[in-house]
C-alpha positions, 0 to 999 in steps of 0.5 A: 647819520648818512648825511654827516658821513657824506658832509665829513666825506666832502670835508676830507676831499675838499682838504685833500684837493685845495689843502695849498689854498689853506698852507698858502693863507697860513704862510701870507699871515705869517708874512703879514705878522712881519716875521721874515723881517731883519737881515739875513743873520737874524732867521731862526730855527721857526723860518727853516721850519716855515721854508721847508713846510712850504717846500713840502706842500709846494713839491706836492702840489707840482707833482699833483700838476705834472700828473695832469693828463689824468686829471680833468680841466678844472682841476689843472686851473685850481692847482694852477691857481694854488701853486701860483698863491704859494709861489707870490707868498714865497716872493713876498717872505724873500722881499721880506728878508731883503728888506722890503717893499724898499730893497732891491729885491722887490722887483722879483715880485713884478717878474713874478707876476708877468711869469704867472700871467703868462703860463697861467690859464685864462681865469687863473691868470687873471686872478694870481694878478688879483691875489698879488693886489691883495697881498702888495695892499697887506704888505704895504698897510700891516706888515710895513705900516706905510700910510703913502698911497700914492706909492702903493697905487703905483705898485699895484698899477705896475702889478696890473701891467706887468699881468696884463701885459704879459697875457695879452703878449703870450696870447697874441704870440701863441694866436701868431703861431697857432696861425702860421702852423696853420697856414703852412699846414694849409699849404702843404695840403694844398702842395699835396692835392696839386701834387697829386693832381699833377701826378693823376692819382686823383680826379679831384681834391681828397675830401677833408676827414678821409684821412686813410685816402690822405695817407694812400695819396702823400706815401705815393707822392713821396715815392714818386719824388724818390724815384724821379729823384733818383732817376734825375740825379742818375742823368746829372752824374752821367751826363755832366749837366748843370741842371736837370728838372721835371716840370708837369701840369694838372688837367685843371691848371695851365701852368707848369710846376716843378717836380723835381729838380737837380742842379749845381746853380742857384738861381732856380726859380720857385714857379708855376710858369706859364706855358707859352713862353721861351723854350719849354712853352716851344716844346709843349706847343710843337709837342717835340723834343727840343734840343738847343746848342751854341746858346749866348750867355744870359738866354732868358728862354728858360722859365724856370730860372731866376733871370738869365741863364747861363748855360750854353746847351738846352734839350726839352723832352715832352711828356706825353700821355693820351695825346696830350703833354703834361709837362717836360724834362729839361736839362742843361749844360753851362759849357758849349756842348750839345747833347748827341743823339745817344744823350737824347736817347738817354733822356727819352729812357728816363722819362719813360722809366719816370712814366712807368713809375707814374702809372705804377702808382696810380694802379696802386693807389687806384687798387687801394682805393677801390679795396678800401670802397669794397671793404666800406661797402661789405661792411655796409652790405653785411649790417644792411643784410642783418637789419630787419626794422627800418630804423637799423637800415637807414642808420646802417646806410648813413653811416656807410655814407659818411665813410664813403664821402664825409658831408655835412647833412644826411636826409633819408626820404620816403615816396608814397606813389598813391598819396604822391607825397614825400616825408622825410624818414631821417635826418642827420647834420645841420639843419636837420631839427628843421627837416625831421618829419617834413612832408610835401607833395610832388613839386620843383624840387630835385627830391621830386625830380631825382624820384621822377627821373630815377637819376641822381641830381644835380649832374656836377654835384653843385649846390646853389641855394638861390636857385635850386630847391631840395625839399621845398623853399622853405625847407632849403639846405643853407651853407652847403655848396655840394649835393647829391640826390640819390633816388632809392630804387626797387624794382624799377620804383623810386621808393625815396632818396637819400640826399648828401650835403656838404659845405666844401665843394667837389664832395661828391665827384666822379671818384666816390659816386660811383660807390655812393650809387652803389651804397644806394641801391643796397639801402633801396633793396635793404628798405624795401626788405624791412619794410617786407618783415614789417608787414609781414610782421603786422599780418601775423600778429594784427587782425586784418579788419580792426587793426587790433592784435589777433589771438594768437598776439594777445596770448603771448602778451597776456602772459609777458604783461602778467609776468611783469606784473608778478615781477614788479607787484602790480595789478594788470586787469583784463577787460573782455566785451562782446556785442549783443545780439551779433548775430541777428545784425548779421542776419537781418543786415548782413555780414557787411554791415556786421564788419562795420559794426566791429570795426566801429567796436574796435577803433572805440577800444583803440581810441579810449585805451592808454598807450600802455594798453593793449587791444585784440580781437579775440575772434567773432564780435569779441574784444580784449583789452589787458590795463597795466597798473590797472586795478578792478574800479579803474578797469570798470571805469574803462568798461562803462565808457566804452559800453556808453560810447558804442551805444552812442553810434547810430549806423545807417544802412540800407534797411534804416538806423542800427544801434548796438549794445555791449556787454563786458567783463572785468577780472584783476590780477591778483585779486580774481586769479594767478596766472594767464589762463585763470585771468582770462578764463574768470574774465569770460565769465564775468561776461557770460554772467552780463549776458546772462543778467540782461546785456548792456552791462558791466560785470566784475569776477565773483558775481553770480548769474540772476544777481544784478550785474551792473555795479555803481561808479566808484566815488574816487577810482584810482585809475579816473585820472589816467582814463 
């Protein structure tokens, strides 16, 4: 019965989703019978009937597209596809009415066609060409019962073109304009960074993907060409000039740019110019302000012109911060009249309204900045500070990472200063599959170098893979051209590094290091932390000699382990051994030789255990070890190996060879008790009996002191498989 509702439900979506593929099969059949054909005069009540159906269903499925941002990829191709399919049936019942494959009216279907093949998706397009072949085929053959297949070869060859001509065109055109977007979008990029460059709001290019740092620096940028706008526009007015600009140079690039500019001419040049040439290179070189009179027309000392000029008077102020120009005002006039000392002064209060303004907003831009790293590093500090385990650090301080300066591949090292050894803790980006879990010893590498000298590396940030070695050779980081080594330090100890890479150059300069070194001391103390708790952790819950759990862990797991198994009606068994005659081993051999003896017991019950298994020390020479989804025969089955192993080991000591027996209880949950006490109790029991019965045995609840204790193996143990 479930499987029919679901065949009849999959019906029912599958109708109402592609009922136009149905509607638009019914309507080709109709045209296929030819019952469009005869004039225009000659349409029945039956064709009216026929056009508004398929209005309907075509008006149904164009609203079932128009709602396609809630709809999924697939689904827009297949409406895409059915209403394409209604559309060439619709053309072919016109043609129909007009005539036929002989009217005037056939080449619609081929505009059609090209129609379809261009806006239709990549496959959709492709295959409304198909459903045309097989339609202009039916056509041609049934309704028109022409046998001349060198004409209905030429309309399919036509079909054919037109589609494929079209896709190629609009694909080739939407390529073309998806490349110029991208081109101009590059350039205003590139305008951008030089631009702020120019106006030192920033030390080097923003990292691609910082988009809030990208927003604080195009908002400064276009506030200062407001301002210096503003103030350029002020001195044209006032001081009846043909033009005047601002031209300015970056610390990494020589040559001058304009800023901005207001003029009455429009032979301005679009730059950059150099800087050793004509009157503006003369006002950098003297680093004076420059005022030139009685010019002839067509003076070609002002470079930022498109030929000769025609002004007849010239002044150049410098602008100077820090000792060092970087770039000038110029301003000129067409009519023979040179600037007077108060006009120079005018010009020089410009410049030094434009300059506040500049330093206005670096300060903004630099407060910003370092509001947004302190709130990065805050919310780092605080998930640092809450992570107590060493996976929620170091994912904690990776995510902080990509937020200060996004890279390309993350890795988290750790350093052990007895073993000298490296092994990376985690590794995020490409490449990382290669790295997870990697070790190596103190080498070459710049890990090694960065632990040794407790300093970042590489000094610039550059990365060349040819010649610098990360991890090991092997292991080397390929396609990035940026890295930064960070040693994690504690207390004057490198306990590992955290390593960024990125394949974009400058990702890690002198803007975002600071913070990243920051970051890496709050990861160091946060890892040593966890670490701390870790250990912490393990000492209050494991036993010092044996590495198994204590009692105190052992009861609270008792009872969670127990709890489940009640929850979820599984059996848990209890096994519990205790080595024979302990007591004359510590006597006749001492208590050393005692403690190896134990710690021999335990690592046997730590190796032949399940995962699922749990393993403590009870107290003294005493075992426990609880099974999940255990019942009594495959408990006794554990018991016997480990009763047989431990009888296997020959210790050698000072006074000769020593061999040990053991003793061990076995008790189920439900079978032998219901709770956590009971369990352990009848389990304690079923030991004492095996003393009691001899030693050197295995012993199941319910038996009896005297009775023997030693049960045979089960023929077919449920749990052997698992053992």
């Amino acid at each position: 019965m479930t499987t029919l509702v679901h065949a009849a439900l999959t019906f029912r979506r599958t109708v109402r989703s592609s009922y136009g593929f149905a509607v638009a099969a019914v309507l080709a059949l109709v045209v296929l019978l030819g019952v469009f054909e005869g004039p225009l005069s000659a349409l029945r009540a039956e064709h009216a009937l026929v056009g508004g159906a398929w209005v309907a269903v075509f008006g149904a499925r164009l609203a079932s597209r128009l709602r396609g941002p809630r709809l999924r990829p697939g689904a827009i191709a297949w409406i895409d596809l059915e209403l394409g399919a209604l559309l060439l049936v619709a053309a072919h019942a016109v043609v129909q009415v007009g005539g036929g494959l002989a009217s005037e009216l056939y080449p619609v279907i081929f505009v059609l066609v090209a129609f379809l093949a261009s806006f239709s998706r990549a496959p959709m397009g492709a295959a409304l060409v198909g459903v045309a072949l097989v339609l202009e085929v039916g056509v041609h053959l049934v309704a028109e019962g022409r046998q001349d297949w060198r004409e209905l070869a030429l309309h399919g060859a036509f079909l054919v073109c037109f589609g494929v001509m079209s896709m190629l065109f609009t694909r080739v055109e939407i390529a073309r304009v998806r490349e110029r977007s991208r081109r101009e979008l590059d350039d205003e990029k590139e305008k951008l960074k030089t631009e702020s460059r120019m106006f030192r709001l920033v030390a080097a290019p923003s990292a691609e993907g910082q988009r809030d740092e990208d927003r604080l620096v195009r908002s400064s940028v276009e506030e200062l060409h407001h301002q210096v706008f503003h103030v350029l526009q002020l001195l044209h007015r006032t001081l009846d000039l043909h033009t005047c600009v601002l031209l300015m140079r970056s610390d990494d690039d020589e040559r001058l740019r304009i800023v901005e500019l207001v003029t009455d001419g429009d032979q301005i040049a679009s730059g950059p110019f150099s800087t050793g040439e004509g009157a503006v290179g003369a006002v950098i070189k003297r680093q004076l302000t420059m005022n030139l009179q009685n010019l002839k027309p067509g003076y070609k000392g002002l470079c930022y012109y498109d030929g000769p000029a025609l002004v007849r008077a010239f002044i150049g102020v410098p602008i100077v911060e820090s000792g060092v120009v970087r770039g000038v005002l110029c301003a000129d006039r067409i009519d023979d009249r040179p600037f007077t000392e108060r006009e120079e002064l005018a010009l020089e209060g410009a410049l030094a309204q434009v300059l506040r303004a500049l330093q206005n907003e670096r300060v903004f831009v630099q407060l910003e900045r370092t509001k947004r790293e302190q709130t990065v590093l805050h919310r780092a500090s605080t998930k640092l500070g809450a992570a107590l385990d060493e996976d929620a650090v170091v994912e904690a301080g990776l995510e902080a990472a990509q937020e200060i300066a996004p890279h390309d591949l993350a890795v988290v090292t750790y350093y052990d200063a007895d073993d000298r050894r490296h092994r990376v803790r985690r590794a995020l980006g490409a490449g990382a599959e290669e790295l997870e879990g990697l070790t190596f010893r103190d080498n070459t590498s710049l890990t090694a170098m960065a632990v040794k000298n407790r300093h970042y590396l590489p000094y610039r940030g550059d990365f060349d893979a040819r010649q610098q070695v990360v991890f090991t050779k092997r292991h080397n980081p390929k396609g990035m051209r940026s890295l930064l080594i960070l040693p994690l330090v504690v207390r004057e100890d490198a306990i590992g590094t955290l390593t960024l890479a990125a394949e974009r150059t400058a990702a890690f300069n002198d803007a975002v290091r600071p913070t990243l070194q920051v970051l890496g001391n709050q990861l160091a103390v946060a890892l040593s932390n966890a670490h701390a708790v870790k250990r912490l952790e393990e000492m209050a819950t494991t036993d010092g000699l044996t590495g198994c759990l204590n009692k105190r862990a052992f009861h609270e797991e008792l009872d969670r382990k127990l709890r489940s198994a009640a929850r979820f009606g599984r059996k848990l068994s209890l096994i519990v051994t205790d080595i024979d005659h302990f007591k004359s081993v510590n006597d006749t051999y001492g208590h050393a030789v005692g403690d190896v003896v134990i710690r021999e017991l335990g690592a046997i019950l730590r190796r032949m255990k399940r995962e699922t298994d749990i393993v403590a020390r009870f107290g003294g020479e005493e075992f426990c070890v609880l099974c999940e989804e255990t019942d009594t025969e495959g408990a006794i089955l554990l018991a016997e190996r480990v009763r047989e192993e431990i009888s296997k080991i020959v210790f050698e000591t000072e006074l000769g060879k020593l061999q040990v027996k053991a003793s061990l209880g076995v008790a189920t949950y439900p079978d032998h008790a219901s709770t956590p006490a009971e369990l352990f109790d009848i389990t304690d029991k079923a030991l004492y009996v095996a003393k009691q019965n001899g030693r050197n045995q295995v012993v199941t609840a319910g038996v009896k002191p005297g009775k023997p204790g030693k049960p045979s193996k089960p023929s077919k143990p449920p749990q052997a498989a698992a053992r």
